[in-house]
Each structure stands twice: as structure tokens, then as C-alpha cells.
ZAMARGU-4260 file (C-alpha; in steps of 0.2 Angstrom, whole numbers, plus 5000, padded with zeros to 4 digits):
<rodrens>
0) 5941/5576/5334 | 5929/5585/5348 | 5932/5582/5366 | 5914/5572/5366 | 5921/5560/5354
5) 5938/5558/5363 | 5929/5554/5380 | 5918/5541/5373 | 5935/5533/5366 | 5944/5536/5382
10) 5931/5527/5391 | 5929/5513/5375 | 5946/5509/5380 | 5944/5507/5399 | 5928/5496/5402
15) 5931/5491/5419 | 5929/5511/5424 | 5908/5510/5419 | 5910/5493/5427 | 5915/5498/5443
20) 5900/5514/5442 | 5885/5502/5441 | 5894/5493/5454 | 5894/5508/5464 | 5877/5513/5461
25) 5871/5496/5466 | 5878/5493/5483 | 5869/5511/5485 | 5852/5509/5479 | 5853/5492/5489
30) 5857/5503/5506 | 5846/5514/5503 | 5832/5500/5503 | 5839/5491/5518 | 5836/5510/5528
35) 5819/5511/5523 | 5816/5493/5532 | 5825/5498/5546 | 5814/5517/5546 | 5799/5503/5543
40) 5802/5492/5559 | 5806/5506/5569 | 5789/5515/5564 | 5778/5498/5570 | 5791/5496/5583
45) 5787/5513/5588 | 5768/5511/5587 | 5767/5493/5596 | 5774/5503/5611 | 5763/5518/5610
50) 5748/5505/5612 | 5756/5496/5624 | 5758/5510/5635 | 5741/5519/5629 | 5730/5519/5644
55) 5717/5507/5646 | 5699/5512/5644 | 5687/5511/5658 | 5669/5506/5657 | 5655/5504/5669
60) 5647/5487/5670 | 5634/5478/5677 | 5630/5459/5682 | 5614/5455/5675 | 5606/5438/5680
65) 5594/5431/5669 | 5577/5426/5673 | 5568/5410/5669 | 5551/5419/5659 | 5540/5413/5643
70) 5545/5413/5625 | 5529/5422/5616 | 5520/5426/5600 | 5516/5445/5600 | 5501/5448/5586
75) 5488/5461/5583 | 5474/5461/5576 | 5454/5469/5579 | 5440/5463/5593 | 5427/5458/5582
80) 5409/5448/5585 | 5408/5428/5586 | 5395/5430/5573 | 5384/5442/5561 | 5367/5438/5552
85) 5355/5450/5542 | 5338/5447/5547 | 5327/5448/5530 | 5310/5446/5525 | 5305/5428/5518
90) 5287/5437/5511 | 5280/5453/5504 | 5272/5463/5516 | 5268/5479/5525 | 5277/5481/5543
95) 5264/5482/5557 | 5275/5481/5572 | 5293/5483/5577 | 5296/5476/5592 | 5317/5478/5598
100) 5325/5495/5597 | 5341/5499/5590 | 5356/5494/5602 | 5345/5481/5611 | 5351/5465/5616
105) 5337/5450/5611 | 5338/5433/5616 | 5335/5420/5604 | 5318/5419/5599 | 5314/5437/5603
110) 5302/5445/5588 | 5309/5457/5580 | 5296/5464/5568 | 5280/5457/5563 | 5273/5458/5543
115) 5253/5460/5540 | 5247/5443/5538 | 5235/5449/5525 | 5221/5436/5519 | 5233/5422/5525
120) 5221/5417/5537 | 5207/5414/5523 | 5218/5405/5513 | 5222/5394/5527 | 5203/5391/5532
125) 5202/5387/5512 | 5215/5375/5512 | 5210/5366/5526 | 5192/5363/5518 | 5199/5359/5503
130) 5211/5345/5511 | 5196/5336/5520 | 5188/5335/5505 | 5204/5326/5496 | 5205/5315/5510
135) 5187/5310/5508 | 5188/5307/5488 | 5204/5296/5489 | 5197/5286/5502 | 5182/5285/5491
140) 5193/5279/5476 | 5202/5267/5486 | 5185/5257/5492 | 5181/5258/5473 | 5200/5252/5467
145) 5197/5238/5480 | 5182/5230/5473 | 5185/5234/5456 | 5173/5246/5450 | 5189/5260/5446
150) 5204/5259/5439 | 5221/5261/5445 | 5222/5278/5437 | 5209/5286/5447 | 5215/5280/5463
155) 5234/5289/5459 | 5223/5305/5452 | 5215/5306/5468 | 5231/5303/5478 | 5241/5315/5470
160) 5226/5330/5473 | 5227/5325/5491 | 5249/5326/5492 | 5245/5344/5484 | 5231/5349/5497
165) 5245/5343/5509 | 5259/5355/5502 | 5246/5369/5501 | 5242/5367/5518 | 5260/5366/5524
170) 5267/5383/5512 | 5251/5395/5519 | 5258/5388/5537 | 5274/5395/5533 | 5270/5410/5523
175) 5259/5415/5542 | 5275/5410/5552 | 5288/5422/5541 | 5275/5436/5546 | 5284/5437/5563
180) 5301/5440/5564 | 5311/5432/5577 | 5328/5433/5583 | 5341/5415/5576 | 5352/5417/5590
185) 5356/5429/5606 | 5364/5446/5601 | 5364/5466/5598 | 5352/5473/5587 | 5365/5483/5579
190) 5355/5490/5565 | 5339/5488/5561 | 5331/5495/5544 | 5314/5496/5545 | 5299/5506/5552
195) 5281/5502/5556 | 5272/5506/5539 | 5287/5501/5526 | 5281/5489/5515 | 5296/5475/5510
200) 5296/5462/5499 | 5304/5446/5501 | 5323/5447/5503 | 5323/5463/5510 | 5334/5468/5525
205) 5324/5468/5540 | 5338/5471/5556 | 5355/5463/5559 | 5361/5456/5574 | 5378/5452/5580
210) 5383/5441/5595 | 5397/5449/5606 | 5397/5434/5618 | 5412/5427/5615 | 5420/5441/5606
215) 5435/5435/5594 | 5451/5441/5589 | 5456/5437/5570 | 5476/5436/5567 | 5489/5430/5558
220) 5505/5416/5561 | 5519/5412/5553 | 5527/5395/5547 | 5538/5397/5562 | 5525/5402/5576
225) 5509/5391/5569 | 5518/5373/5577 | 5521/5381/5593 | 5502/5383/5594 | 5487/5374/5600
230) 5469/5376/5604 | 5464/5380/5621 | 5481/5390/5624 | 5480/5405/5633 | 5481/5420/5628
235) 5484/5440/5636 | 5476/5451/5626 | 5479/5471/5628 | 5466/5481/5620 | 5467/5498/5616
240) 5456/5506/5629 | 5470/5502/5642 | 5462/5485/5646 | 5470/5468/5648 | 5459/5453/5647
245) 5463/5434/5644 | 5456/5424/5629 | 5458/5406/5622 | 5463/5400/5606 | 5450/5393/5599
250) 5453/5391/5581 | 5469/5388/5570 | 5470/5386/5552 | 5475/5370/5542 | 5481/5380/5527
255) 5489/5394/5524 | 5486/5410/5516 | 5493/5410/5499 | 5496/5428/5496 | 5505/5430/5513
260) 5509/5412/5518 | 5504/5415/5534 | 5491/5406/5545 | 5472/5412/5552 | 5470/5411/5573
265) 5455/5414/5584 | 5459/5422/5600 | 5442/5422/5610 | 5435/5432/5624 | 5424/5430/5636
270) 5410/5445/5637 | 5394/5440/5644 | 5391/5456/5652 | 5393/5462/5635 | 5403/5478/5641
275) 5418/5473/5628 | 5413/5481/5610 | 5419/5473/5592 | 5433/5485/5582 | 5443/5489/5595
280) 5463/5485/5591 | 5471/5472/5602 | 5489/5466/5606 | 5488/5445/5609 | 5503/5439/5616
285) 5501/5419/5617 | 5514/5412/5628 | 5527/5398/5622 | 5540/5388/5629 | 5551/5395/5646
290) 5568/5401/5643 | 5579/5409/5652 | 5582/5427/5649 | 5589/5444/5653 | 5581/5459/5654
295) 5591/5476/5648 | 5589/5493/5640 | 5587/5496/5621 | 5600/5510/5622 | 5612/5495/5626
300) 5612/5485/5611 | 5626/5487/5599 | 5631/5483/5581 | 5646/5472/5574 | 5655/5474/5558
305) 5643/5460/5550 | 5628/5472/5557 | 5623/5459/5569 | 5616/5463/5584 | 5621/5462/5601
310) 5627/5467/5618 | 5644/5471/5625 | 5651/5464/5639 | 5668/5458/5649 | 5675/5442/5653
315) 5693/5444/5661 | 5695/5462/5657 | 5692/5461/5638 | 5679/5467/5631 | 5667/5451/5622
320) 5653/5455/5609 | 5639/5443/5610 | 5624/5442/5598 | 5605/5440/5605 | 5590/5435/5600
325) 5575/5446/5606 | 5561/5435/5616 | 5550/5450/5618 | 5550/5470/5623 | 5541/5478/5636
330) 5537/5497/5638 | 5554/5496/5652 | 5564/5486/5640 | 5568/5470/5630 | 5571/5451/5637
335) 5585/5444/5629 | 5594/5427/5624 | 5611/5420/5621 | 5620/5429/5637 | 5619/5415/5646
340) 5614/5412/5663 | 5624/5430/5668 | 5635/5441/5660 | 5645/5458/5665 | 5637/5470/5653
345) 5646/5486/5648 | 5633/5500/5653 | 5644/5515/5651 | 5658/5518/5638 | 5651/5502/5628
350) 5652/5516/5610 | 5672/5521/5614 | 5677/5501/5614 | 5676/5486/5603 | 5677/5468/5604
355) 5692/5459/5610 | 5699/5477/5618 | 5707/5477/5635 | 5697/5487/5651 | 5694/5493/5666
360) 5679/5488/5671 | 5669/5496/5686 | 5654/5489/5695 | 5637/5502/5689 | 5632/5499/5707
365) 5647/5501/5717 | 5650/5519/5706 | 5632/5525/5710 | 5634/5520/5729 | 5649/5531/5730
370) 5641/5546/5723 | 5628/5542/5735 | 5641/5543/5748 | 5648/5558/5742 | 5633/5568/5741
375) 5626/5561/5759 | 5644/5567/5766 | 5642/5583/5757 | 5626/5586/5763 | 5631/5583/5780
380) 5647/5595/5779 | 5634/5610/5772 | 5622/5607/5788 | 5636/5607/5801 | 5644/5623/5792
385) 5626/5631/5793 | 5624/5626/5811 | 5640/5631/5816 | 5634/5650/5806 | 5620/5650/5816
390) 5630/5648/5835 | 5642/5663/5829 | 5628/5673/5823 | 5619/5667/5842 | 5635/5673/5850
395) 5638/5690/5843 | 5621/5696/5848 | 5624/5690/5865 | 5640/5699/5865
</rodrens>
């Protein structure tokens, strides 16, 4: 029998020998587990101290009050004229006269251009023959229709060649009144497309005048913005030439775009010196509702986890993330809402600390006045030392 056999026999007969070596190995794998929670609780242990004890960070803060100012819409859009027309030429004809020069301003009624009036003026001497003798000849037919001796026929005959001496008459008027060309309304010749000499026919462009007085603004609302608004509200308008104007709207649309689902404003402008041109870009800012609102630094907004964004400041030494709503920016920095009436916000450190940490919070104002102080009493000590250079110096030549 080998010794393998006899062992597994040996230990066959005595079962309570493995017994008591499972028992064995479990009491120790159970130890062992009840060390590595004890190592565990002495780690967090240790840790929970270490913070404790960590220093606290210290920030500069400063107490902003907020100011009571205007909720506004910011929109842009492009100065442009209160109204366009193309002057064109209701009759064929040579041009004879030109009578405004490009970049001109007309009043209304001014003649612009005059067309050869050809043999009009015959043909009206010719028509007004011709409607005396139709007036004659229907009056003739009516004494006739009266008594009798011509029918009812004849009489509407001569009526109806007496209506058409009539239209004749009134079209050759026209046709010598669309030989001059006069200004609809006040405006800038802006262009004008003809010389003495041209010949044009009818529908032809003859000049086109715009009217700068008022000059208008066309922009676009949203859904948001367009019940906030009402005609009549004023308006600042910055145009691009560093000029800053104020305008009234004047028109606001009923229904909205379909492809941007946004609404169509008119901002007008006062220009009756006519100094302001049309296509210049423009910045409208239409004032809203008052809120109250504080005024800080882009560089001081922050982020949360969500990507929200915010401010941070501290409210009993810990440190409070507050989400804003922006009201409007300036070239000097952004109003803001949802800080309350005043708030302690942190204007140095505000990227090495997060919302809910403990602080040391230091007054921006009371820190720079102490610098201040300290350069002042530097200053001071550098102008006694030099003075007191100068007496020694004073001294030894005397000596």
C-alpha cells in the first residue's frame, strides 16, 4: 500500500481532524475581513481629520447693491428710408428738360423732368372743335326727339358721340400733364436715369426718390419680447457712426414670420435736417419694465455642475452659488438678476472654491485700502531716508 493511500485512510478514520481545519481556516478568513474594516474606518477616519484640520481658504469679496434700472429688448437691424418710389414715364417721348440734379432734395410737386409735348397741343385744339360740335348735334337731336320728328335711336347715337368727344378731350389733357414730371412726395433724388435728349417710352424709369424724413429701423421680436411692446415706446438707438439718437415705435406686426417665427418692428427717427442717411447698422435697445439689478464683471461669472450659470458669493462664511439671469451688458459690464437686493460676491479666489465650502472671506475694499496704506507709508519712509541723505551729504561738505 503507498504512503498516499495510507494517509487518505488515516485521515478517512478520523473525520473530526478536516473538521476542525475548515474550522480553523474560517475563524481566520473571518479576522482577516474584520481587519480590513477596522484599516477602512481608520482610512476615512483619517481623512475626515485631514479636512478638518485643512486650512480654510480665503477669498476677496465684495458687497454689491443692486440698482433699480430698465429691463430692455437689445435688437439690430439697418436705418433705412420711410419710403421709396420710381418715378416713370406714363407717355413716349423725347426728354427736353431735367430739372433736379442727382442728390437733390425736392419738395413735393417739384418737376423733375419734362417730355416733348409733341403735336398734343393740336390734337387738343382738334378735340375741343370736335366736342362743340357734338354738343350742338345732340342738342339738335333732342329738340327733334322732343317733337317727334326722330327717333329714339338717333338721339342715343348722338349722345354717345358727344360721351366720346368728352373722353377724347379729357385723355389728350392727361397725355399734356404726363409731359412734366413732378415729384409724389418730399424726398432725395437719389438716382435719376435720364438725360436731356433720351427718348423713353412709357414705363420707363425716369428718377427715384426716397424720403429720409422720418428714417425707420426694420427689426425682428420674439414670441417673448413682442407682448412687452407697444407703439409709441421709446426707443435708444446707437448707430454705427458713434451716434446715439432716440426713435418711436411706430409699427408692430400682427403676425409672425413663418420661417423664423419672429415678429416685424418699426423703430422711427426723426431727420428733418436730413443729416442721418439710410443703410447705416443700428443697435435699438427699447426699454421694458424696472427691475432691480446688479451690475458686475464678465470675468465673474461661473459655471455649476448642471452648466448653469452664475455668480459666487458668501452667506455666513460658506461659499453659495447663485444662478442669474442676464438683463443687459454694457461695454463696462453686465446687469444681473436673481442676487437679490445685495450679495457678498467672491471677486478673488472664486475658481480655487465650490459651492457649499467653508471661507475666509476679505472685504475687496478694506484689502485695497491697505495696500494703499502700505505704499503711502512706504513712500513716506523713501522721502525721509532721501532727505535725511541729503543733510549728511550737506554736512560733510561743511566739514
Amino acid at each position: 500500500m503507498s504512503v498516499l493511500s495510507k494517509k487518505r485512510r488515516w485521515l478517512a478514520e478520523r473525520p473530526y481532524i478536516l473538521a476542525i481545519a475548515i474550522t480553523v481556516l474560517l475563524v481566520l478568513w473571518m479576522f482577516s475581513g474584520s481587519m480590513q474594516a477596522k484599516d477602512v474606518a481608520s482610512k476615512h477616519q483619517k481623512n475626515t481629520q485631514q479636512k478638518r484640520n485643512a486650512p480654510i481658504a480665503k477669498v476677496q469679496v465684495k458687497t454689491m447693491q443692486a440698482q433699480t434700472i430698465h429691463d430692455s429688448v437689445a435688437l439690430y437691424g439697418r436705418t433705412e428710408p420711410n419710403r421709396v418710389t420710381t418715378l416713370r414715364a406714363e407717355i413716349s417721348g423725347k426728354i427736353i428738360a431735367v430739372m433736379a440734379k442727382r442728390g437733390a432734395f425736392v419738395n413735393k410737386g417739384d418737376i423733375v423732368a419734362k417730355l416733348d409735348i409733341n403735336d398734343l397741343n393740336a390734337q387738343l385744339t382738334y378735340i375741343k372743335a370736335l366736342l362743340s360740335q357734338r354738343e350742338i348735334e345732340y342738342k339738335g337731336a333732342k329738340a327733334l326727339n322732343r317733337k317727334g320728328y326722330q327717333g329714339q335711336a338717333k338721339l342715343a347715337q348722338a349722345f354717345a358721340a358727344l360721351e366720346s368727344a368728352k373722353a377724347d378731350l379729357k385723355r389728350i389733357k392727361l397725355a399734356v400733364e404726363h409731359t412734366v414730371v413732378k415729384a409724389p412726395f418730399s424726398g432725395i433724388l437719389n438716382d435719376r436715369y435720364v438725360e436731356v435728349g433720351d427718348y423713353v417710352k412709357s414705363g420707363d424709369n425716369i428718377a427715384l426718390i426716397a424720403d429720409l424724413n422720418p428714417l425707420v429701423i426694420r427689426a425682428y421680436v420674439t414670441e417673448n419680447q413682442i407682448n412687452q411692446l407697444f407703439v409709441n415706446q421709446n426707443a435708444d438707438i446707437h448707430l454705427l457712426n458713434q451716434t446715439n439718437i432716440q426713435g418711436k415705435v411706430r409699427y408692430i406686426a400682427s403676425v409672425a414670420d413663418q420661417a423664423t417665427n419672429t415678429f416685424k418692428i418699426e423703430v422711427s427717427i426723426k431727420n428733418s435736417d436730413s443729416k442721418l442717411t439710410a443703410g447705416l447698422s443700428s443697435e435699438v435697445d427699447i426699454a421694458l419694465q424696472q427691475v432691480d439689478a446688479i451690475k458686475l464683471s464678465p470675468a465673474l461669472l461661473a459655471l455649476d455642475e448642471q452648466g448653469n450659470i452664475g455668480v459666487k458669493s458668501v452667506v455666513n462664511k460658506k461659499v453659495i452659488f447663485t444662478p442669474i439671469n442676464i438683463v443687459k451688458t454694457e461695454p463696462d459690464g453686465i446687469w444681473l438678476t436673481g442676487l437679490g437686493t445685495s450679495a457678498n460676491i467672491i471677486v478673488l479666489g472664486q475658481g480655487f472654491v465650490r459651492a457649499g465650502d467653508k471661507v475666509d472671506a476679505v472685504e475687496a475694499l478694506q484689502s485695497t485700502a491697505k495696500k494703499v496704506e502700505k505704499m503711502t507709508q512706504v513712500k513716506k519712509a523713501t522721502q525721509v531716508k532721501k532727505a535725511t541723505q541729503v543733510k549728511k551729504a550737506i554736512i560733510g561738505q561743511g566739514e
